[in-house]
Biopython code that builds the backbone (N, CA, C, O; Angstrom):
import numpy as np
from Bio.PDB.StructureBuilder import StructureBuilder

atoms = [
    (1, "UNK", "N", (-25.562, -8.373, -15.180)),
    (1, "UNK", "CA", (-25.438, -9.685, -14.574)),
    (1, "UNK", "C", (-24.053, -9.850, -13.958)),
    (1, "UNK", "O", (-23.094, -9.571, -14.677)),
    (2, "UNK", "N", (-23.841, -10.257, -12.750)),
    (2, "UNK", "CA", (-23.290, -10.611, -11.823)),
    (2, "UNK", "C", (-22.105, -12.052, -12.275)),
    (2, "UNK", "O", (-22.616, -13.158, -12.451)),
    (3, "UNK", "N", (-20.765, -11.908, -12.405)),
    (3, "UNK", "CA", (-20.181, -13.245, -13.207)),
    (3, "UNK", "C", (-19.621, -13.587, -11.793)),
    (3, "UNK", "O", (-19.778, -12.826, -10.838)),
    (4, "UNK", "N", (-18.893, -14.892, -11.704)),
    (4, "UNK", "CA", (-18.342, -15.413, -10.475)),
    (4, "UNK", "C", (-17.139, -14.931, -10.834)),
    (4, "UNK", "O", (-16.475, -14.673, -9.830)),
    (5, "UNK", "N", (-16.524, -14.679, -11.932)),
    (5, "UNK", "CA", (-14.890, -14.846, -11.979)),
    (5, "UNK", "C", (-14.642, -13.877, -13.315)),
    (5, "UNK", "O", (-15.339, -13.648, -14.304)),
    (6, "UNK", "N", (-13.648, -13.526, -12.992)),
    (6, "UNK", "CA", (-13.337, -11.762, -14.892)),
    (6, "UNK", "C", (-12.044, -12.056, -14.536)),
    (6, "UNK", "O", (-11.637, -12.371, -13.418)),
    (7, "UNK", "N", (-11.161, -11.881, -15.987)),
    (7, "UNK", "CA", (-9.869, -11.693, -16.551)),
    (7, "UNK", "C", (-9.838, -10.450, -15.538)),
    (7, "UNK", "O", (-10.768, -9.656, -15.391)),
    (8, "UNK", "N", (-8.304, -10.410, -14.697)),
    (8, "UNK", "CA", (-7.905, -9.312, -13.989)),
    (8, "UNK", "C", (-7.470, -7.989, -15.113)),
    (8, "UNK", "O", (-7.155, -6.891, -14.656)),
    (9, "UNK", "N", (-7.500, -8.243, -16.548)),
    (9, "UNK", "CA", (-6.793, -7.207, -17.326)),
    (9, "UNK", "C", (-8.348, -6.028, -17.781)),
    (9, "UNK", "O", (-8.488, -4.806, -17.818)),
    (10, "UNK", "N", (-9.148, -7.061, -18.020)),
    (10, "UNK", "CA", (-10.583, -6.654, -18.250)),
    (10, "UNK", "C", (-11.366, -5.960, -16.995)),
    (10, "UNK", "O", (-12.052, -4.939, -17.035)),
    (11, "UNK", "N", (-11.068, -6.814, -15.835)),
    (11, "UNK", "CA", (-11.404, -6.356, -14.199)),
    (11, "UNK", "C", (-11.252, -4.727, -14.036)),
    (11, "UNK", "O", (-12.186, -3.936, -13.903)),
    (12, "UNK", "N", (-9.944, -4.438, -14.075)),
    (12, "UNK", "CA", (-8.477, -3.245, -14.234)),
    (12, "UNK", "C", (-9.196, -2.392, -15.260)),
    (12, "UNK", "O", (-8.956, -1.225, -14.951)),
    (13, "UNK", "N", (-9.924, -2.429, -16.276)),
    (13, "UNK", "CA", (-10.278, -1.523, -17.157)),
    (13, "UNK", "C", (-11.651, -1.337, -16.545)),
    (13, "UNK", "O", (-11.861, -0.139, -16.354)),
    (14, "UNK", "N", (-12.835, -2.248, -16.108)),
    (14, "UNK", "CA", (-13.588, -1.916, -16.228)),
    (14, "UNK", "C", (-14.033, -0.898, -14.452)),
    (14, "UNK", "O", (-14.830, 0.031, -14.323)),
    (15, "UNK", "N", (-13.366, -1.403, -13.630)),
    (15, "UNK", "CA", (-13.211, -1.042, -12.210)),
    (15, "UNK", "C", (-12.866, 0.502, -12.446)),
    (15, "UNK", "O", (-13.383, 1.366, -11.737)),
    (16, "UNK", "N", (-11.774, 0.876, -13.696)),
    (16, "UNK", "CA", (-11.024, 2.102, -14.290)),
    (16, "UNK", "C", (-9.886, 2.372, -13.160)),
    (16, "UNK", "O", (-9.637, 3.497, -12.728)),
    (17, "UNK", "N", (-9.164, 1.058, -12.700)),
    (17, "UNK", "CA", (-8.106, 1.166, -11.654)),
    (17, "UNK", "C", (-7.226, 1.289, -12.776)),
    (17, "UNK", "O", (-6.146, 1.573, -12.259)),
    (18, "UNK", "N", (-7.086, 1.244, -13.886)),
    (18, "UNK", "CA", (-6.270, 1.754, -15.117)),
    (18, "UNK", "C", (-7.186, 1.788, -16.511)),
    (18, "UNK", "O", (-8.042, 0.963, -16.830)),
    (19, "UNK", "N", (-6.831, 2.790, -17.138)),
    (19, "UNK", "CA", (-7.891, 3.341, -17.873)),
    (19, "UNK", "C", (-7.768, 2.353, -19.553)),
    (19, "UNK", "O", (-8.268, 2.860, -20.557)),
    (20, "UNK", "N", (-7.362, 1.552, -19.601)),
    (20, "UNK", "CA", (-7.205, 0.794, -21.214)),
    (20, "UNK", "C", (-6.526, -1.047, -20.490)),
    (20, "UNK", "O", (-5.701, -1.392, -19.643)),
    (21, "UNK", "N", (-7.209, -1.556, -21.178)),
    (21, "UNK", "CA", (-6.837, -2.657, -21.160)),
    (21, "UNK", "C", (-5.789, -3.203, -21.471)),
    (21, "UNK", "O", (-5.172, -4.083, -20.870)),
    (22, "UNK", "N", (-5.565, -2.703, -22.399)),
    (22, "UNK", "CA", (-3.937, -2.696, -23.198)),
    (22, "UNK", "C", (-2.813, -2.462, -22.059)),
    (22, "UNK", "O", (-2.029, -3.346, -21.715)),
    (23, "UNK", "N", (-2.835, -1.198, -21.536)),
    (23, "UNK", "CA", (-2.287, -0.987, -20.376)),
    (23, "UNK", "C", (-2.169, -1.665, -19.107)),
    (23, "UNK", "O", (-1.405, -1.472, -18.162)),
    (24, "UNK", "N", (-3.056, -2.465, -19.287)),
    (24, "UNK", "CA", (-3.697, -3.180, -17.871)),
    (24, "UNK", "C", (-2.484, -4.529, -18.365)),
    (24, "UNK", "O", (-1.463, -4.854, -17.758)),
    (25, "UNK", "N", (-3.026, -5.094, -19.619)),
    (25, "UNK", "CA", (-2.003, -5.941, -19.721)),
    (25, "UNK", "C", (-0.738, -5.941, -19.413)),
    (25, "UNK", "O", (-0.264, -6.570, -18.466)),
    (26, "UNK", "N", (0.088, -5.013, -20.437)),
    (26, "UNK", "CA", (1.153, -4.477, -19.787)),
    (26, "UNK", "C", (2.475, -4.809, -18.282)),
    (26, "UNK", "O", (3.544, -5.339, -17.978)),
    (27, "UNK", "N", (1.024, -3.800, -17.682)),
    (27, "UNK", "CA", (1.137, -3.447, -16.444)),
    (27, "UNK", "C", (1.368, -4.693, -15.111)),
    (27, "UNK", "O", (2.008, -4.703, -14.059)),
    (28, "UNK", "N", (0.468, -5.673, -15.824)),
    (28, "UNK", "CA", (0.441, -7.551, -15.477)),
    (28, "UNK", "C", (1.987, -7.734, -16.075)),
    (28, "UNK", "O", (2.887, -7.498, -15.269)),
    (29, "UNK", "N", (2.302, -8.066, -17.191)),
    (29, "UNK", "CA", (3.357, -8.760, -17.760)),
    (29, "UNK", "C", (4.281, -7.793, -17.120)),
    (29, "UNK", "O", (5.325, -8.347, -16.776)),
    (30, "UNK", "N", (4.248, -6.872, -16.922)),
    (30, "UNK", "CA", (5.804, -6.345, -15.856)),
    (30, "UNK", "C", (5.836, -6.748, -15.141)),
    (30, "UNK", "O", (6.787, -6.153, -14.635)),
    (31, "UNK", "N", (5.439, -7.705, -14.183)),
    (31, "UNK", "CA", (4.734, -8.028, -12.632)),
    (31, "UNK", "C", (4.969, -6.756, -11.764)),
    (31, "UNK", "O", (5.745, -6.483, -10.849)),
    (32, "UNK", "N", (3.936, -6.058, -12.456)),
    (32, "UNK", "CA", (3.739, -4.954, -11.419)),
    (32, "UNK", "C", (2.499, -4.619, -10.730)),
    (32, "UNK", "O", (2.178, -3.612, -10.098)),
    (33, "UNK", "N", (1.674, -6.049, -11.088)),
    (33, "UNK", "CA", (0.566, -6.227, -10.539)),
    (33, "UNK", "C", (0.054, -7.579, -9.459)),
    (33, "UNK", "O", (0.070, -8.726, -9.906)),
    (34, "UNK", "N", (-0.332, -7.336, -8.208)),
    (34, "UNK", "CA", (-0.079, -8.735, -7.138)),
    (34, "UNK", "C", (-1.716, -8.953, -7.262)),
    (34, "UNK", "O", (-2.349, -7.930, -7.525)),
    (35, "UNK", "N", (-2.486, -10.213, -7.096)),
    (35, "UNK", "CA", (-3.277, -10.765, -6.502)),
    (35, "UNK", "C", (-3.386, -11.495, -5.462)),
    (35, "UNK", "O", (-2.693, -12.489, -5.680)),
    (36, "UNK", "N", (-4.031, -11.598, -4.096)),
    (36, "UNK", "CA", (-3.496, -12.141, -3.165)),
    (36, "UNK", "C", (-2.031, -12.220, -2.634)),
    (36, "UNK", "O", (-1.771, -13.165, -1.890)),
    (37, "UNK", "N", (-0.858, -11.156, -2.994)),
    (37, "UNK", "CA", (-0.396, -11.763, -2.786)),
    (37, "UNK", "C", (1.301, -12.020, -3.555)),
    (37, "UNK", "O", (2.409, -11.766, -3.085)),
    (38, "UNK", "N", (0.886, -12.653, -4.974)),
    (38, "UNK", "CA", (1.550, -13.170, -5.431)),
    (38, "UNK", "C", (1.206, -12.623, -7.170)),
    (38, "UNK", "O", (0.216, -11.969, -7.497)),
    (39, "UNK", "N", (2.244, -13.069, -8.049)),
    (39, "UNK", "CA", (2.147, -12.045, -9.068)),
    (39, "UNK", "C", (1.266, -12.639, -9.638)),
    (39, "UNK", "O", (0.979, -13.810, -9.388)),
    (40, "UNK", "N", (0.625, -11.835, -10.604)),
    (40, "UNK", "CA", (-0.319, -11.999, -11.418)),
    (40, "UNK", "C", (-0.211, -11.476, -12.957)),
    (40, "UNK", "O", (0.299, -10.407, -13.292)),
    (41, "UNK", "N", (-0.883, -12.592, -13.959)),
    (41, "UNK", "CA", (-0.723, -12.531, -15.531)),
    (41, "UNK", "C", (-1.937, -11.713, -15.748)),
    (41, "UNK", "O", (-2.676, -11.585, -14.773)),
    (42, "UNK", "N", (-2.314, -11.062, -17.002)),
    (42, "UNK", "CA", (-3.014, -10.608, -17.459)),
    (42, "UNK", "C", (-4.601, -11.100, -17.566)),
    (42, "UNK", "O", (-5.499, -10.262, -17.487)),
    (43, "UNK", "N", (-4.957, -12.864, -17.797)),
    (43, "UNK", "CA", (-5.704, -13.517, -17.422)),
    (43, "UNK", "C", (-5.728, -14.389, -16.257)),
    (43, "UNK", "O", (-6.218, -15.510, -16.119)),
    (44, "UNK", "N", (-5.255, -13.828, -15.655)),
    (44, "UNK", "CA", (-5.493, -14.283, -14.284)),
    (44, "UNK", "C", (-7.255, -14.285, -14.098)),
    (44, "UNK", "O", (-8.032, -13.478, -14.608)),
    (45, "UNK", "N", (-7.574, -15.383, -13.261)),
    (45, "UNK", "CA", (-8.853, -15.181, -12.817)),
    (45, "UNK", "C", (-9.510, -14.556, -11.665)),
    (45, "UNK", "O", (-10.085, -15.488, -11.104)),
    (46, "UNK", "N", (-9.730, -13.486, -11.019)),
    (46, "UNK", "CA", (-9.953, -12.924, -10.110)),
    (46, "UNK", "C", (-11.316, -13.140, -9.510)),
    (46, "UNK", "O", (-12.058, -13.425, -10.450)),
    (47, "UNK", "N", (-11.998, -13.136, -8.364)),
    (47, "UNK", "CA", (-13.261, -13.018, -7.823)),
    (47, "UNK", "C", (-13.277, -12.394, -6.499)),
    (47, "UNK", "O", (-12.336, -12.233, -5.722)),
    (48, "UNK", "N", (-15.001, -11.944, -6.324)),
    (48, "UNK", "CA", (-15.268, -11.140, -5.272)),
    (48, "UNK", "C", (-14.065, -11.896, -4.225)),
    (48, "UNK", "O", (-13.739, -13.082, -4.274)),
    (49, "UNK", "N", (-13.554, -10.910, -3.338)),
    (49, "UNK", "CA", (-12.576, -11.155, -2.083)),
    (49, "UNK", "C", (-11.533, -10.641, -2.436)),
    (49, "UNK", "O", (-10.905, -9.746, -1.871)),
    (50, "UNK", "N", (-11.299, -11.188, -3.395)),
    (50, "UNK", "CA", (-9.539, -11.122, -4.134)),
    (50, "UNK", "C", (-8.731, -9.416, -3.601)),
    (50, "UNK", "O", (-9.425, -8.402, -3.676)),
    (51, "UNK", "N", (-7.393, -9.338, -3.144)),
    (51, "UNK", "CA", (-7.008, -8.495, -2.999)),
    (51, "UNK", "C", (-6.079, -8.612, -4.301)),
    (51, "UNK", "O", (-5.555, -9.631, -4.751)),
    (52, "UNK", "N", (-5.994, -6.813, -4.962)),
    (52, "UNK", "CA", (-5.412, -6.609, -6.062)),
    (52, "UNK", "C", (-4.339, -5.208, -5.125)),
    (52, "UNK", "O", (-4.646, -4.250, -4.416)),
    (53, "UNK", "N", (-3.212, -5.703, -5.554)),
    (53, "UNK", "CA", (-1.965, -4.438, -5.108)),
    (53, "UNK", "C", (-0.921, -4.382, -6.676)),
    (53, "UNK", "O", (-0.308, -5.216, -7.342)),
    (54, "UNK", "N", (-1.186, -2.783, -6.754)),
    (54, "UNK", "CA", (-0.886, -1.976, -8.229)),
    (54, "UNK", "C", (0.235, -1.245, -7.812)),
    (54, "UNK", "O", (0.219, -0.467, -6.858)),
    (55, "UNK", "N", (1.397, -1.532, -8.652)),
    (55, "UNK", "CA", (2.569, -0.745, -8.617)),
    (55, "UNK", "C", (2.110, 0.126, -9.511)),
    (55, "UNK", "O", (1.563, -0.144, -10.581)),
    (56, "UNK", "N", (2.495, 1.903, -8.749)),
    (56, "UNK", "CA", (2.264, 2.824, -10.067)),
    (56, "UNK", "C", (3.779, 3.655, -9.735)),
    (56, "UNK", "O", (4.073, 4.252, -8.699)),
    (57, "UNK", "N", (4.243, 3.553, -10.428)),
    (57, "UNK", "CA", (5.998, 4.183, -9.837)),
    (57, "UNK", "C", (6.297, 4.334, -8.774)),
    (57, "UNK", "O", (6.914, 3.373, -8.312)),
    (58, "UNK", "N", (6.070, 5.523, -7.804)),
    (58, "UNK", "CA", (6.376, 5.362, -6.748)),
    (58, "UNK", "C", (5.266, 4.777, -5.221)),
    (58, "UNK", "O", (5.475, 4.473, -4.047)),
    (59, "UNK", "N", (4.317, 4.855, -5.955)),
    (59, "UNK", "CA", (3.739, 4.028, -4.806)),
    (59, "UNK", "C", (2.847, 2.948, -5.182)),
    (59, "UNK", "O", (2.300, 2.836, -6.279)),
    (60, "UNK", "N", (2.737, 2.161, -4.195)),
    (60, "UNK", "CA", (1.443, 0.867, -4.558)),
    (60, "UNK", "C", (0.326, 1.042, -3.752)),
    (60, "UNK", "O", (0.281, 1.579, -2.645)),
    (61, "UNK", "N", (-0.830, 0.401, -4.586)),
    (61, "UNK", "CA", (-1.849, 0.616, -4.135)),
    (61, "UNK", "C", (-2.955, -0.473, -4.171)),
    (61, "UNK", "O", (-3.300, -1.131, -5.152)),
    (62, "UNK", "N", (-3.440, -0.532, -2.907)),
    (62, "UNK", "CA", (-4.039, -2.300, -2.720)),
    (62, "UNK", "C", (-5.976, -1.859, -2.691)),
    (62, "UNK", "O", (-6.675, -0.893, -2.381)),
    (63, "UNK", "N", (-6.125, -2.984, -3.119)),
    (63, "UNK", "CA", (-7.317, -2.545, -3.329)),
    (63, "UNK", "C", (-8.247, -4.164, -3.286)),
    (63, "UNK", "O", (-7.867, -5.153, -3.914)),
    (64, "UNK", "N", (-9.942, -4.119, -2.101)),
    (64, "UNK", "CA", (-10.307, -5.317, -2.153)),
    (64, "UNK", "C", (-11.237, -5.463, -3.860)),
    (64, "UNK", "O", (-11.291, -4.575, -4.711)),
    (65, "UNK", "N", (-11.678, -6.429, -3.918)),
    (65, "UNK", "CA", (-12.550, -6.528, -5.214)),
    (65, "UNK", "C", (-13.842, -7.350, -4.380)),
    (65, "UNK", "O", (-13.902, -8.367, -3.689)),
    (66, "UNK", "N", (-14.848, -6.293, -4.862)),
    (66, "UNK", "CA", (-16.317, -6.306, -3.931)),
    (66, "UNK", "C", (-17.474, -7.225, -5.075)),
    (66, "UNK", "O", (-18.193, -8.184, -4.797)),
    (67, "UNK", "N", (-17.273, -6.368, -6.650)),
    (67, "UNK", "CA", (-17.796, -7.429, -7.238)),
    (67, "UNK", "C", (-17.591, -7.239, -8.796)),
    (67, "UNK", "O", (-17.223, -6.156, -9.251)),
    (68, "UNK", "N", (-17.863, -8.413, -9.644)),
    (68, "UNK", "CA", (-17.628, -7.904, -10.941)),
    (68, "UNK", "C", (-18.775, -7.715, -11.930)),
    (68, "UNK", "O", (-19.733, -8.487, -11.903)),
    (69, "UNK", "N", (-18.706, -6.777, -12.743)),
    (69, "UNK", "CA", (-19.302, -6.146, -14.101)),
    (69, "UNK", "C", (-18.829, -6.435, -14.814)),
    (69, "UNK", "O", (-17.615, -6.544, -14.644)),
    (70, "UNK", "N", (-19.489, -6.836, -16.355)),
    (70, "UNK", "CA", (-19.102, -6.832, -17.549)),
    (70, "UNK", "C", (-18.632, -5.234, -18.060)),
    (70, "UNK", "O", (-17.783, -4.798, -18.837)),
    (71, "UNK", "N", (-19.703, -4.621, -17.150)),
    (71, "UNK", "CA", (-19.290, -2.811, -17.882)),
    (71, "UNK", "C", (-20.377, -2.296, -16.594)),
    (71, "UNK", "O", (-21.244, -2.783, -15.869)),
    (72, "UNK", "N", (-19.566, -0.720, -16.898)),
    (72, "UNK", "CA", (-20.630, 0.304, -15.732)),
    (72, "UNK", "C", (-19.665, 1.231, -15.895)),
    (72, "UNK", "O", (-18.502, 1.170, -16.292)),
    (73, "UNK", "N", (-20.626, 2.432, -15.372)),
    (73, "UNK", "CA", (-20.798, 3.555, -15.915)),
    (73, "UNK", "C", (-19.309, 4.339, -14.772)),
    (73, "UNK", "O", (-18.770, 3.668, -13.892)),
    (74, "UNK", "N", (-19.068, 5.230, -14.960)),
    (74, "UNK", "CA", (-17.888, 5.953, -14.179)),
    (74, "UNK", "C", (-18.416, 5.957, -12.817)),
    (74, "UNK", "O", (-18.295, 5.098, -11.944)),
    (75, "UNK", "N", (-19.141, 7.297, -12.790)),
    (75, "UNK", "CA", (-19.668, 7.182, -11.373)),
    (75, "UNK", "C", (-19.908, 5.663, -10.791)),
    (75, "UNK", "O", (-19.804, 5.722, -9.565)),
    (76, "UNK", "N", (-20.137, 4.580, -11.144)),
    (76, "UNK", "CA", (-20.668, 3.279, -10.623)),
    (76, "UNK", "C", (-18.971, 2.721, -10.332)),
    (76, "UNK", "O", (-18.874, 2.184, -9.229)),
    (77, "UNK", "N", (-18.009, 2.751, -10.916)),
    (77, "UNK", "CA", (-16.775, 2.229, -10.892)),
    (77, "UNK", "C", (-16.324, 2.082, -9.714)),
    (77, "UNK", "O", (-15.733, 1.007, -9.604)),
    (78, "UNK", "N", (-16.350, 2.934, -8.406)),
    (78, "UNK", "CA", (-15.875, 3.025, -7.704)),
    (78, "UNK", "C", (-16.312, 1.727, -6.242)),
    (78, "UNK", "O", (-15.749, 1.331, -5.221)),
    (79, "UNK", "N", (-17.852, 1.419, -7.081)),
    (79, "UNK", "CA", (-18.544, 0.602, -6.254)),
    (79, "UNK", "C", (-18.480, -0.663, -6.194)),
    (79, "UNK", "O", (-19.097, -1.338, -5.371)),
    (80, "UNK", "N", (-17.467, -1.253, -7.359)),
    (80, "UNK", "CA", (-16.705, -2.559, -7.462)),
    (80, "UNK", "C", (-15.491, -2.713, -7.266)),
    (80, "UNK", "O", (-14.920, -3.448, -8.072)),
    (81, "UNK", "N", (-14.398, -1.897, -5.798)),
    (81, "UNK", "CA", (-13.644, -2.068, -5.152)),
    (81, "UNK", "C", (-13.556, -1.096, -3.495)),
    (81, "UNK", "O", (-14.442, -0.384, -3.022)),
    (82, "UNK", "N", (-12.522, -1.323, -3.058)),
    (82, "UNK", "CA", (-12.801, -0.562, -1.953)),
    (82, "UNK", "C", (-11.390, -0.462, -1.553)),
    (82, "UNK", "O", (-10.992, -1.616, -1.394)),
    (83, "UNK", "N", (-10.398, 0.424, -1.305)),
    (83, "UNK", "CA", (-9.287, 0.980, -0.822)),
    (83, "UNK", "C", (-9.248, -0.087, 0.312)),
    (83, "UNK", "O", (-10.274, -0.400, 0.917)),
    (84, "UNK", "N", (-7.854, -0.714, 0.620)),
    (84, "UNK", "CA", (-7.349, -1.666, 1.530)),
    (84, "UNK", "C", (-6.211, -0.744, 1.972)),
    (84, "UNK", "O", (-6.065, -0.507, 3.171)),
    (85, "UNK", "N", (-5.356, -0.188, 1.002)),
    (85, "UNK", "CA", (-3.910, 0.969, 1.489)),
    (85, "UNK", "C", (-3.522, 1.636, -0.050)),
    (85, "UNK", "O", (-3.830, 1.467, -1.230)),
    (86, "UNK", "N", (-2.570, 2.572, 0.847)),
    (86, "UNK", "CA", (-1.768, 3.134, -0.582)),
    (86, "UNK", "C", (-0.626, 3.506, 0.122)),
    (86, "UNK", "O", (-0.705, 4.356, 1.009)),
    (87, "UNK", "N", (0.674, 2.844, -0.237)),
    (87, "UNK", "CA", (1.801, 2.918, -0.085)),
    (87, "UNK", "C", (2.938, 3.768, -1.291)),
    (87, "UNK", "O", (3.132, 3.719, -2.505)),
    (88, "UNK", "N", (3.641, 4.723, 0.199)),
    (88, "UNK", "CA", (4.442, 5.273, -1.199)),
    (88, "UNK", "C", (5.501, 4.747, -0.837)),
    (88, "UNK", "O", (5.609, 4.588, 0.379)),
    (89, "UNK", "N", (6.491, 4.354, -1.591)),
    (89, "UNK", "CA", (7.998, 3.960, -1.722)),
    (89, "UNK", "C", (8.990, 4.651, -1.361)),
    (89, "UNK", "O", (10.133, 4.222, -1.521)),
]
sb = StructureBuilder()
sb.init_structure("model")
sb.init_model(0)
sb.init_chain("A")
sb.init_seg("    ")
for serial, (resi, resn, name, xyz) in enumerate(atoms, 1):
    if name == "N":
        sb.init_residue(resn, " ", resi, " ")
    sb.init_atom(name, np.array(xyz, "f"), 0.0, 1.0, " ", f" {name:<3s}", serial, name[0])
structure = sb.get_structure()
């Protein structure tokens, strides 16, 4: 089932744009994670549209959000975002 809106930390794990939630949190509370834009907390609320841009050391990487899952399988992961850029520093 199809939700309107997912915690961006839960989003981040289940998308597998970072592999643990824990991490995902983290990764939010450093603000090393943007939504639209502008920084984003760990429960942030995200929905289909939303652009997500991920600091990973040396480069960032933006990414649209197409739709959300409670859960899905690896192979399926890739089908709830879609590459916008990847910037290296």
């Amino acid at each position: 089932m199809k939700k309107a809106k997912m915690r961006l930390d839960k989003y981040l794990k289940v998308s597998r744009l970072i592999k643990r939630r824990t991490l995902a949190k983290e990764v939010a509370a450093n603000e090393r994670i943007l939504v639209n834009g502008k920084p984003a907390k760990p429960s942030k609320e995200i929905k289909p549209g939303d652009e997500i841009t991920i600091s990973f050391g040396n480069k960032d990487v933006t990414v649209k959000v197409l739709s959300l899952e409670a859960s899905t399988k690896k192979a399926d992961a890739i089908s709830l975002y879609e590459f916008v850029k990847e910037e290296t520093k």
